[in-house]
N, C-alpha and C positions, 0 to 999 in steps of 0.2 A: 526838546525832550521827547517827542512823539515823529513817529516817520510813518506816514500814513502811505509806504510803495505798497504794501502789500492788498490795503483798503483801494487803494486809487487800481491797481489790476483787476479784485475781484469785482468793481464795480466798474471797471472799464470808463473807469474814468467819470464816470455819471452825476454830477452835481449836484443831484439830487437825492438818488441815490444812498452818496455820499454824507449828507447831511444826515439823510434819515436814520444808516447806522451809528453815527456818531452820535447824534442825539441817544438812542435806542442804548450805547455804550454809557453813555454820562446817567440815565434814568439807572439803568441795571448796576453802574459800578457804585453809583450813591449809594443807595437803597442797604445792596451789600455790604459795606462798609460802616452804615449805621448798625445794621446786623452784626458784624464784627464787632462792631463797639462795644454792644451788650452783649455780646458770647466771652467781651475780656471782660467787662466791668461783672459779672456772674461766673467765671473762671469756668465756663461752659466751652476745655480745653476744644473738644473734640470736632463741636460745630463750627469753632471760630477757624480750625485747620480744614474741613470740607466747606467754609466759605472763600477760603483764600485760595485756595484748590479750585477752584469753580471760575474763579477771574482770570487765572494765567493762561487760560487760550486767548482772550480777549487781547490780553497785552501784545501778541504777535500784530494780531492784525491791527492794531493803532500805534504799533511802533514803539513800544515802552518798554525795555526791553530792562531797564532800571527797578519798574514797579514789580515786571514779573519776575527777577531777583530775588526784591525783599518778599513779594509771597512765598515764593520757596524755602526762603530763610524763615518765615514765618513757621511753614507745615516741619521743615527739618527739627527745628527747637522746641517742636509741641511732641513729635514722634520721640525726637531724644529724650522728653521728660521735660525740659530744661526750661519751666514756662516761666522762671524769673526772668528771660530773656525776652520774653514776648511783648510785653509792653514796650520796653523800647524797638524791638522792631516793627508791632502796628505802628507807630506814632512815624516813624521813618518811611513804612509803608502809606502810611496815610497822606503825611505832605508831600510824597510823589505821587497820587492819587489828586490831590486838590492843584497841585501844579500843572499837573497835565489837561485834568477839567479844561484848567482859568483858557491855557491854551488850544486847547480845542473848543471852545467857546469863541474865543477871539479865530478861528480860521473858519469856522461855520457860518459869522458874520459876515464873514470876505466873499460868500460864496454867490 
């Protein structure tokens, strides 16, 4: 799910590095996402679209290219109006969020 070429060049490979923004990725995407939580469950359209907005650069560089998808499908259905769509696409976006964690938890391990 996650292709870490573009992490692994900017950090030249650095093992360290490499840990430290992935950790630094998993603390800032969490956090976010609770935040999202409550910007759907308070229908607080606009913040919940500038926090999905705020994670799609993140997705290049860990390779998720899935997650950063459904954020956009997120901000498009908030832009069009269309927010009866939105909760099924956080929950979509969210389990490729917790998917990608599990696995960059388990590669952080290996390091």
């Amino acid at each position: 799910m996650v292709d870490l070429a573009l992490l692994n060049k900017v950090t030249k490979g650095d093992k360290k590095k490499l840990k430290q923004y992935i950790n630094l990725y998993l603390q800032v995407a969490s956090e976010t996402f609770e935040k999202m939580e409550r910007n759907l469950t308070n229908q607080d359209w606009e913040q919940l679209r500038i926090h999905a907005h705020s994670l799609k650069p993140q997705m290049d560089y860990i390779g998720n290219s899935a997650l950063k998808t459904a954020l956009i499908d997120i901000e498009k259905a908030i832009i069009a109006g269309e927010v009866f769509e939105v909760h099924e696409l956080f929950g979509r976006a969210y389990r490729l969020h917790e998917s990608s964690a599990r696995e960059l938890t388990i590669i952080i391990g290996e390091f």
